[in-house]
C-alpha positions in Angstrom: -24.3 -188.6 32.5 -22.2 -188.3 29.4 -21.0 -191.4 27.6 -19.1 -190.9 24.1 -17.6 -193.2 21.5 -14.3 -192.5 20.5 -11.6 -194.1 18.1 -7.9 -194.4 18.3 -5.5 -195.4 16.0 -8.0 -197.6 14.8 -9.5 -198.7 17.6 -12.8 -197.7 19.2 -13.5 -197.0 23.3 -16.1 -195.6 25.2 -15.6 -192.7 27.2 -18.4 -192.3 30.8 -18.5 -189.4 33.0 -20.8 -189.0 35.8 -21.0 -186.1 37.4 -20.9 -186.1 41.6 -20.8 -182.9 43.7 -17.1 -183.6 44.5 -15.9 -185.1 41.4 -17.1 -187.0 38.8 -16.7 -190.9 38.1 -14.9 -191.2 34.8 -14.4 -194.4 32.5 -13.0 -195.3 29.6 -13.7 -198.8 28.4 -12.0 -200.8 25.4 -12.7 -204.3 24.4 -10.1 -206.2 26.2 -10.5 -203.8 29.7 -10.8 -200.2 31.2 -9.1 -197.6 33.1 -11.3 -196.2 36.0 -10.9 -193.1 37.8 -10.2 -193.2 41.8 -13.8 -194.2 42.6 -13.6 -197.3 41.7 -12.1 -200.5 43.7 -9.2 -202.2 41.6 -9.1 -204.9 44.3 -12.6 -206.0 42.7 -11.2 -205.8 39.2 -8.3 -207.9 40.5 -10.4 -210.6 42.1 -12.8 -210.6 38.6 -9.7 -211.2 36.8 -10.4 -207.7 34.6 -7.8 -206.1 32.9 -8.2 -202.7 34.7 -6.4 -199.8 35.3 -6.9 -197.0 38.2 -5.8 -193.4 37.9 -6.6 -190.5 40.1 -7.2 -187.0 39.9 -9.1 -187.1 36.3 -12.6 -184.7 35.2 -12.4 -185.6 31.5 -11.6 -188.0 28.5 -8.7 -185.6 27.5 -7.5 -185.7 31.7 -7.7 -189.4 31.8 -5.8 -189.9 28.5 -3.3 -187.6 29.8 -2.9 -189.5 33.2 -0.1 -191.9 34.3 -1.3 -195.2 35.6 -1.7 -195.9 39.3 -2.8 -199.1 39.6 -3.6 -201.9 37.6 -4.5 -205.8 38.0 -2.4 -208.4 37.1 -4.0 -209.3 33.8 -3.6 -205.5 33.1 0.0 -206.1 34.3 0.8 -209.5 32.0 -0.7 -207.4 28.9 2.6 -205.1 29.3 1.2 -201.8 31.3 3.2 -200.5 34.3 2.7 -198.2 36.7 3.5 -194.8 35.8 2.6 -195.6 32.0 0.4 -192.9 30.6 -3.0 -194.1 29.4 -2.2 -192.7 25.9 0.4 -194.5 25.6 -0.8 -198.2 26.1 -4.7 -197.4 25.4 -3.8 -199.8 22.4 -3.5 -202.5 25.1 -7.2 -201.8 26.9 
């Protein structure tokens, strides 16, 4: 498991990987929400009320940063992230 602090313009996230024998699970988390890698269920974020985003096909912090946004809840949605935003771009939201 690898877990790693990071900052951005400021602001500090977390950055989890866990490696699987297909592909890892990979998080980053911020302190209003997180973007999630394919693993994870966005229509549990949704029903939490999280502000959460989903992309797919990420391995790494520098993959997921790079990724456009697939999914997202509703609060992720009323924060000002759309789909096909990439997670560099509105990390400042998260």
């Amino acid at each position: 498991m690898e877990f790693q602090s990071f900052e951005r313009d400021g602001r500090s996230y977390e950055f989890i990987r866990i490696p699987f024998d297909k592909a890892p699970l990979v998080m980053i988390r911020g302190k209003k929400g997180f973007v999630m890698c394919g693993y994870l269920n966005i229509e549990t974020s949704e029903k939490l009320g999280d502000l959460a985003i989903r992309v797919t096909g990420v391995k790494d912090l520098q993959t997921v940063l790079d990724a456009k946004v697939a999914q997202l809840t509703t609060r992720a949605r009323e924060s000002g992230i759309k789909e096909g935003d990439t997670v560099s771009d509105i990390l400042h939201l998260i």
